[in-house]
C-alpha positions as CSV (number, residue, x, y, z in Angstrom):
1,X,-11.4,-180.0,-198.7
2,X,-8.7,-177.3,-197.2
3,X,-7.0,-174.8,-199.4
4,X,-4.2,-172.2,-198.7
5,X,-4.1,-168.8,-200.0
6,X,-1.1,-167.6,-200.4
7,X,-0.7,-165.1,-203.2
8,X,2.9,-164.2,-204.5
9,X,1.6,-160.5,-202.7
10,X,1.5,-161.9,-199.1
11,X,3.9,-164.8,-198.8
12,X,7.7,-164.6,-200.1
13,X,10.5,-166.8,-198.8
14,X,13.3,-165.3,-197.9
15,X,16.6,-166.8,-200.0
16,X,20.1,-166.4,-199.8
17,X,21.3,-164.5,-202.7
18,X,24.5,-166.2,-204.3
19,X,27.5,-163.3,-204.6
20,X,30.6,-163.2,-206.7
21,X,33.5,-161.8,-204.8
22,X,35.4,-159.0,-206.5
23,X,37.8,-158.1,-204.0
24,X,39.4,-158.0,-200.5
25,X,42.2,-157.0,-199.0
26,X,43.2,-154.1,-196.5
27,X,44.0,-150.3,-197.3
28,X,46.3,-147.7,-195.3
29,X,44.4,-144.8,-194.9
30,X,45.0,-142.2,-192.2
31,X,40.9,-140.5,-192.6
32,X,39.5,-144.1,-190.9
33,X,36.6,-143.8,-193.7
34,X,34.2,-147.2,-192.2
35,X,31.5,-148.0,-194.3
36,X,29.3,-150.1,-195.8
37,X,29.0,-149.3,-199.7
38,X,26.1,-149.8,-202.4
39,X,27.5,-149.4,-206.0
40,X,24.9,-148.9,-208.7
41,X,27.0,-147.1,-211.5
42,X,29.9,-146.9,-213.3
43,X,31.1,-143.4,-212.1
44,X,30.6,-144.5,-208.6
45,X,33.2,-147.5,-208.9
46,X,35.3,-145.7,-210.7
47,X,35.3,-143.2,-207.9
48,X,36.0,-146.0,-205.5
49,X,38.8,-147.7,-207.2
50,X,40.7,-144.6,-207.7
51,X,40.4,-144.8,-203.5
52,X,42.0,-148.0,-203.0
53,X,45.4,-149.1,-203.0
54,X,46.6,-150.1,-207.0
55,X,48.3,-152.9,-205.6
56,X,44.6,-154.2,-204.7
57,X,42.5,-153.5,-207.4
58,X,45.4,-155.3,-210.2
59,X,44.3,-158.2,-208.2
60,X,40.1,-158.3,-208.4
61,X,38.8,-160.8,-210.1
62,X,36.8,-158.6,-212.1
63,X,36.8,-154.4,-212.5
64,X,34.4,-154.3,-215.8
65,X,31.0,-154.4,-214.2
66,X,27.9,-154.4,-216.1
67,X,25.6,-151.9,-214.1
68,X,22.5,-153.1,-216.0
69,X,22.8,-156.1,-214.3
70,X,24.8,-155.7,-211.0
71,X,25.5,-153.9,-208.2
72,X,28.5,-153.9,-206.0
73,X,28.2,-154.0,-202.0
74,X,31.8,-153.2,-200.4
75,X,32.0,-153.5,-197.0
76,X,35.3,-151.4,-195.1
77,X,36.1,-152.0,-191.2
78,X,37.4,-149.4,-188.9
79,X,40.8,-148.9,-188.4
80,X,42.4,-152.2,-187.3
81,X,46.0,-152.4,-185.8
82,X,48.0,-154.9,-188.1
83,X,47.5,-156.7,-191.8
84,X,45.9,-160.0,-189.5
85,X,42.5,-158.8,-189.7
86,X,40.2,-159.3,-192.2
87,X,36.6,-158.3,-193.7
88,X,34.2,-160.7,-194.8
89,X,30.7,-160.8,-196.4
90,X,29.8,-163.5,-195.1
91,X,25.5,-164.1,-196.4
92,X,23.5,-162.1,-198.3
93,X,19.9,-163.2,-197.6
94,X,17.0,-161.5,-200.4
95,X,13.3,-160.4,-198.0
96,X,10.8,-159.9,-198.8
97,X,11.3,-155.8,-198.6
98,X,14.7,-156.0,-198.2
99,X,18.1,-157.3,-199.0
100,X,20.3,-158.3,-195.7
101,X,24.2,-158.3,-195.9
102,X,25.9,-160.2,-192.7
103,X,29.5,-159.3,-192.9
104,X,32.4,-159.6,-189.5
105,X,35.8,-158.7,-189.2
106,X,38.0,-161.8,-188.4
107,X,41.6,-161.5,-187.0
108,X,44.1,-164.2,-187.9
109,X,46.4,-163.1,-185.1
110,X,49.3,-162.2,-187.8
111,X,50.4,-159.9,-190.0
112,X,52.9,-156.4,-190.2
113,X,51.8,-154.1,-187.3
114,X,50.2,-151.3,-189.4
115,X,47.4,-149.1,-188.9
116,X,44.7,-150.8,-191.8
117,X,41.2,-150.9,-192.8
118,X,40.2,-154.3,-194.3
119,X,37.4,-154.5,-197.1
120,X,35.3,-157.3,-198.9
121,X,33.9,-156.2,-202.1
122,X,31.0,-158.6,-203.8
123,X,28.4,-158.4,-206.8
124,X,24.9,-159.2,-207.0
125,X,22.2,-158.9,-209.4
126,X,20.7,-155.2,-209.5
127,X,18.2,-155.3,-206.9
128,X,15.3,-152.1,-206.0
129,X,14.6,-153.5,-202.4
130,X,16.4,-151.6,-199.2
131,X,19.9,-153.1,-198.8
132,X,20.5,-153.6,-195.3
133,X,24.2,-153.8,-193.7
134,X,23.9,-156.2,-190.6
């Protein structure tokens, strides 16, 4: 008779971790401020919505976030030269020490010629493990 030990301590799966999207859209900012973003309270998203554009943050889905529960992971390009490029999360995959974002910047090839800095900006379940931005 064969048996397998795997114990829940050395044998995890790794899963994609289903996100709701918040936001996207592009900001005009002359400081070229590229990051990746982990959001764990309220003061810090308030912080962050007082950054971007009005015009973008009427139009989330969602701007009441229950920190208990969530995080946000925002995602912001360097500067890109017109309104045709975008950013995406694209998968969020949970590890078994960490949490891995795969995010790209897409270009549509249209759009106003301006100086912009696209950004995705997702939810997910509050988390402890590393987030890593690939």
């Amino acid at each position: 008779m064969l048996s397998c030990n795997n114990d829940n301590d050395s044998y995890f799966q790794s899963t994609e971790i289903i996100f709701t999207e918040i936001g996207r859209g592009f900001t005009e900012l002359s400081d070229n401020l590229a990051k990746n973003l982990i959001i764990t309270t309220e003061t810090e998203w308030n912080i962050f919505l007082d950054y971007l554009p009005s015009e973008f943050v009427d139009n989330f889905n969602e701007i009441n976030i229950n920190f208990n529960e969530f995080i946000i992971l925002a995602v912001i390009t360097e500067n890109q030269p017109n309104t045709g490029y975008s950013a995406s999360i694209n998968e969020i995959i949970e590890n078994k020490n960490s949490i891995n974002v795969f995010s790209e910047i897409q270009n549509t090839g249209s759009g106003y010629t301006a100086i912009v800095q696209p950004f995705h900006i997702v939810k997910i379940p509050s988390t402890s493990k590393e987030i890593v931005f690939e």
